[in-house]
C-alpha positions in Angstrom: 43.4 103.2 96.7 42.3 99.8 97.6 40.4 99.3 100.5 42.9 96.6 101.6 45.6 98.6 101.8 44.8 100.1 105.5 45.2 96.6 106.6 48.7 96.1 104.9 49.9 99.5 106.3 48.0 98.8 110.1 49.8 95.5 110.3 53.1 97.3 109.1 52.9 100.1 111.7 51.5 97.8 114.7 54.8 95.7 114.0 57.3 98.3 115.5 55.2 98.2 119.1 58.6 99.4 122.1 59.6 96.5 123.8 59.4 96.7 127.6 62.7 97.8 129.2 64.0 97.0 133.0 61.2 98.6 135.7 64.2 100.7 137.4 63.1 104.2 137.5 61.8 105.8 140.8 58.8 107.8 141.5 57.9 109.3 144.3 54.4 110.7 145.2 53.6 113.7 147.3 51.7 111.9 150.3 55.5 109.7 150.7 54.6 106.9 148.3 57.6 105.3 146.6 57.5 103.6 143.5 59.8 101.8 141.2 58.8 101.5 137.8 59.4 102.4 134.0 58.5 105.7 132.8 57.0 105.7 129.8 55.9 109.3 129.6 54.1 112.4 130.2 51.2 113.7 127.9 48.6 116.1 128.6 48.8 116.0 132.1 49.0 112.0 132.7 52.7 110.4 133.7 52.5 107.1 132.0 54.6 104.4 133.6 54.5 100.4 134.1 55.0 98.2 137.3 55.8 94.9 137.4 52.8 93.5 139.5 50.6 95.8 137.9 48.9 94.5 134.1 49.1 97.5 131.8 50.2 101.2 131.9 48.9 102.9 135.5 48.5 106.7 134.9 49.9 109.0 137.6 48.7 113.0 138.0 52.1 114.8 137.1 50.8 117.7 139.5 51.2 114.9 142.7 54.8 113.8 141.6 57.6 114.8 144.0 60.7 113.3 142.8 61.6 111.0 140.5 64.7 109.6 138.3 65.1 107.5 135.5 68.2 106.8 133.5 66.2 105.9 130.3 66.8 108.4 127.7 63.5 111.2 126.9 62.9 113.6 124.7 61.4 116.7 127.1 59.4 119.8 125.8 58.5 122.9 127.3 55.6 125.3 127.2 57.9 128.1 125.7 58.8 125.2 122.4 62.3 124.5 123.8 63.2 120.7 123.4 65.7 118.9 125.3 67.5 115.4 125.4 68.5 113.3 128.1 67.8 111.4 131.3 65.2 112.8 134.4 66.4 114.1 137.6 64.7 116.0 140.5 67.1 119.0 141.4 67.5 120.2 144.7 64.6 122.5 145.4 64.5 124.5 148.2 61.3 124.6 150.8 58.2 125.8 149.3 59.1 126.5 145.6 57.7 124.2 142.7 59.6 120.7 141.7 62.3 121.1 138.9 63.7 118.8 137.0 66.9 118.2 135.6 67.8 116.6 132.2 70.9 115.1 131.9 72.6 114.5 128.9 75.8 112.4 128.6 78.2 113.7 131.4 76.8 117.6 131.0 74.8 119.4 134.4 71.6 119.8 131.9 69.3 122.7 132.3 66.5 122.5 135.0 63.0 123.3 133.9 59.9 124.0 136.6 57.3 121.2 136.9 54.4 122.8 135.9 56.2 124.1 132.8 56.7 120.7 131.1 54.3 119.7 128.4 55.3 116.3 127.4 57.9 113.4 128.2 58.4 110.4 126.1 60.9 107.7 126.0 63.3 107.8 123.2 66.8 105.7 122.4 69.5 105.1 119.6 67.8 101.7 118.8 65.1 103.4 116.0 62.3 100.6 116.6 61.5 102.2 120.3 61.3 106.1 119.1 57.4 104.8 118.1 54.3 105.7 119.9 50.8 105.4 118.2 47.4 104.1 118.6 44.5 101.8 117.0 40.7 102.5 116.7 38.2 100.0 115.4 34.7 99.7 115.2 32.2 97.4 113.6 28.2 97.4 113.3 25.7 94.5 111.9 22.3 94.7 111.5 20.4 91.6 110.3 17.1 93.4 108.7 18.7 94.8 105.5 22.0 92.7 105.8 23.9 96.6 106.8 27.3 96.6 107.6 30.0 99.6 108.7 33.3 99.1 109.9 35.7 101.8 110.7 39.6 101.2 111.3 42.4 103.6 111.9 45.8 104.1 112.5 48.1 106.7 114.2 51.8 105.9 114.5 54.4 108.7 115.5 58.5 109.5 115.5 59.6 111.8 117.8 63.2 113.4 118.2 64.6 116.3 119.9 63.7 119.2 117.6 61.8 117.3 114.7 58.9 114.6 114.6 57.1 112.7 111.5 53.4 111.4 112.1 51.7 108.8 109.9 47.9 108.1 109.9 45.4 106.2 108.3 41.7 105.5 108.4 39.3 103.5 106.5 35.4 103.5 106.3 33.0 101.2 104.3 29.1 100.9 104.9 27.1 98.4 103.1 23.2 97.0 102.6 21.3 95.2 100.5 20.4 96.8 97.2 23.0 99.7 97.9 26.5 99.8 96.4 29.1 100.3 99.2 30.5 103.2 100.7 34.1 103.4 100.7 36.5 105.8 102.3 40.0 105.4 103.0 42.7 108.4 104.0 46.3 108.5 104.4 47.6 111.3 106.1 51.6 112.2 106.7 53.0 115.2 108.6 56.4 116.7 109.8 57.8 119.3 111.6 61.5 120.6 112.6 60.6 123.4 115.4 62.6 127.1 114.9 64.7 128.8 117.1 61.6 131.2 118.0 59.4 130.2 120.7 56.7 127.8 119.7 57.6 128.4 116.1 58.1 125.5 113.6 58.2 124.9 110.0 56.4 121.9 108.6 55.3 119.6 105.2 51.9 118.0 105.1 50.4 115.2 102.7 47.3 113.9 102.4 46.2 111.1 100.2 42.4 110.4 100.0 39.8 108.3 98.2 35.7 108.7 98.7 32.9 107.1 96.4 30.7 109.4 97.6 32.4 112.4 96.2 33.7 109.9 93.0 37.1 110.6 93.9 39.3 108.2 92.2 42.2 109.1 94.7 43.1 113.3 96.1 46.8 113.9 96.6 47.7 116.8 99.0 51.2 118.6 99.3 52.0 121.7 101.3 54.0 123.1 103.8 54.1 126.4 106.2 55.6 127.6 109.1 53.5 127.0 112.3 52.7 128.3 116.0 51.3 126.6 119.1 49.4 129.6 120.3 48.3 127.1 123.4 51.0 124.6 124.9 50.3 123.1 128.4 50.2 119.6 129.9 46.1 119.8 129.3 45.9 121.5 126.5 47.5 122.7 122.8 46.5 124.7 119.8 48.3 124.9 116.9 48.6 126.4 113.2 49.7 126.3 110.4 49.7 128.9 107.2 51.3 128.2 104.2 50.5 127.2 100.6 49.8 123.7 98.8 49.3 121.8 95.6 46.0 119.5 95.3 45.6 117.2 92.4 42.1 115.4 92.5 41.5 112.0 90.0 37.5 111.2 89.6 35.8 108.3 88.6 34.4 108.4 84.7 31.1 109.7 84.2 29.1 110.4 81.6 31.1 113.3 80.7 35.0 112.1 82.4 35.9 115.1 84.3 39.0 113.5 84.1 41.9 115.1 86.2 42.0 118.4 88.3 45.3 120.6 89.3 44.7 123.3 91.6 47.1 125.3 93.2 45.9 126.3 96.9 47.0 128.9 100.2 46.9 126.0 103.1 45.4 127.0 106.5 45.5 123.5 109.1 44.8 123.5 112.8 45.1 120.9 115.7 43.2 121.3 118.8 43.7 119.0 121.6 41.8 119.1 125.4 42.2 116.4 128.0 41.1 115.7 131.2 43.2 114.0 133.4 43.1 110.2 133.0 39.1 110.5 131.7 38.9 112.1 128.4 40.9 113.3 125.3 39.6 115.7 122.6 41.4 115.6 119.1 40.4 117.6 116.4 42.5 118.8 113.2 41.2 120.7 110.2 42.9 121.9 106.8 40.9 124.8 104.7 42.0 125.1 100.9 41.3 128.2 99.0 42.0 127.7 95.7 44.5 130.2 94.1 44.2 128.8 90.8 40.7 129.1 90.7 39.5 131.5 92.7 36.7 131.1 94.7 37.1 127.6 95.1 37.3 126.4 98.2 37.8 123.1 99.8 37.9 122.0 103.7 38.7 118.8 105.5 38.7 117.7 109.2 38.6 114.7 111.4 37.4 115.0 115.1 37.9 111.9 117.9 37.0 112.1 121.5 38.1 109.2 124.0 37.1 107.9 127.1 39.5 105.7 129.4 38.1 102.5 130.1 41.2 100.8 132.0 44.9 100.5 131.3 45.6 101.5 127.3 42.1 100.7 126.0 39.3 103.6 125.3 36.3 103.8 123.8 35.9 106.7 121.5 33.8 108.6 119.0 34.8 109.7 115.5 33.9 112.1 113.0 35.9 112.8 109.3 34.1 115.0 106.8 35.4 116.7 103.5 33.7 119.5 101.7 33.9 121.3 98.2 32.2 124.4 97.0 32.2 124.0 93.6 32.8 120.6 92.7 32.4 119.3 88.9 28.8 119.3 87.5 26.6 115.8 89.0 29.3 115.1 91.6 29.0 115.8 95.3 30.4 118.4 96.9 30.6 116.4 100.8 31.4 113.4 102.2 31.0 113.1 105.9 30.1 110.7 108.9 30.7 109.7 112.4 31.4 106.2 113.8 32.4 104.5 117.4 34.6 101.8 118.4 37.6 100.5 121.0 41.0 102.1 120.7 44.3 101.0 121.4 47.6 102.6 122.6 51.4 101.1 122.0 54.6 102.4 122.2 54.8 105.1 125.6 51.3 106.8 125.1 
């Protein structure tokens, strides 16, 4: 995998950015303030929406919000995995009980779901460029003494529908010094999931393609697939896994003695935890352990943790860590590869 490639694919994803639509939509806050703007979304506890005389996305608690409506297509979920399609109305809600809102789709009533029970909101239409949403994180270091470079760069770009979404990322890590070869890393990762008529419940197929001098791995494909639960599915936080089976074939670099190529089939246990505090913070962490079934007690495990911190409108700072383990790799090769790194990220789409 060439470490040019992450470039190729960044400026490929970056490309299908959601064009602005009309600032129509109306919002209005619990202390009486009235606001016309674009809804972008709802995730983890922040509305997203944009204003005309305002530069950037302005993020709204969606605890404060007393009405609003929008006739801009979303995709709605609720904390029991129910999905639904269709424009945003407030219903009528008697004195004292919690907001509900209404989702509207074509000329049908829609079903009316309770505020507080809505874990995400985000725009969708039938033009397939503006069902996108991702991010960008970069970082770069230089120090003069021993000529040392590291650069980090990734990529998350995601497709969302009513009962099924795709996700696409891709990150890339080189260090270098004098008198040291360089470091490279580079990981593409693809997921999808079609939820199932069970609350929370959803199938899903993983891939995961990876490349690490450090471990002398040539290039690592990953395929598997399970059925999944979100065991934890609010507006502030989710948990979800996934247990299945998978098939991991693993190219190294030529040695003295080639190991040459390794097939291994694998059970497949992933997780995703994410935390966020409202309009600060945001914890992401997912994790994949492989127990080899083919060779039994083999065991391999891989993970990639980022934290951010909101400096103003989309942009965050944020900390990174990727790391990929083997118990028993083959004979003079290492059995880890793992670092951390910080940089600026960037949001597109209606994140």
């Amino acid at each position: 995998m060439r470490t040019r490639l992450p470039f190729f694919i960044f400026t490929l994803l970056t490309a299908t950015a959601l064009f602005a639509r009309p600032k129509t939509d109306v919002l209005v806050m619990n202390n009486g303030d009235h606001i016309t703007c674009e809804i972008k979304g709802l995730d983890q506890g922040v509305l997203s929406i944009g204003i005309d005389y305002v530069d950037g996305t302005v993020s709204v608690d969606w605890l404060k919000v007393k009405h609003l409506e929008s006739s801009q297509l979303f995709v709605v979920f609720a904390q029991d995995g129910s999905s639904y399609e269709g424009t945003l109305a407030t219903a009528e809600t008697p004195a004292g009980e919690p907001m509900r809102i209404r989702i509207v789709k074509s000329s049908e009533h829609g079903p009316e779901i309770e505020r507080s029970q809505i874990v995400r909101m985000t725009q969708t239409s039938e033009r397939i460029y503006q069902r996108f949403n991702g991010s960008i994180n970069f970082g770069v270091t230089y120090s003069k003494g021993n000529s040392a470079t590291q650069y980090n760069l990734s990529n998350e770009v995601e497709y969302l529908r009513e009962r099924w979404a795709a996700d696409a990322n891709v990150s890339s890590n080189l260090a270098s010094s004098n008198g040291a070869s360089a470091s490279t890393r580079n990981q593409l990762g693809l997921l999808g999931y079609h939820l199932l008529p069970w609350d929370n419940y959803f199938y899903a197929g993983l891939g995961n393609f990876l490349q690490s001098s450090v471990q002398e791995i040539t290039l690592q494909t990953t395929l598997g697939g399970g059925i999944g639960h979100f065991f934890k599915n609010t507006n502030r936080n989710s948990i979800a896994v996934i247990g299945g089976f998978g098939w991991q074939n693993t190219e190294y670099k030529p040695s003295v003695i080639p190991p040459g190529s390794q097939n291994l089939a694998t059970a497949l246990i992933a997780a995703e935890i994410k935390v966020f505090k409202f309009s600060r913070t945001n914890l992401d962490v997912s994790a994949a352990l492989l127990p080899a079934l083919s060779d039994p007690g083999r065991v391999r495990f891989n993970t990639n943790a980022y934290y951010y911190l909101k400096l103003f409108s989309n942009l965050s700072w944020n900390v990174s860590f990727y790391g990929s383990w083997d118990n028993r790799p083959p004979a003079g090769f290492s059995g880890s590869d793992y670092g951390t790194s910080s940089g600026l990220s960037w949001k597109f789409g209606n994140r």
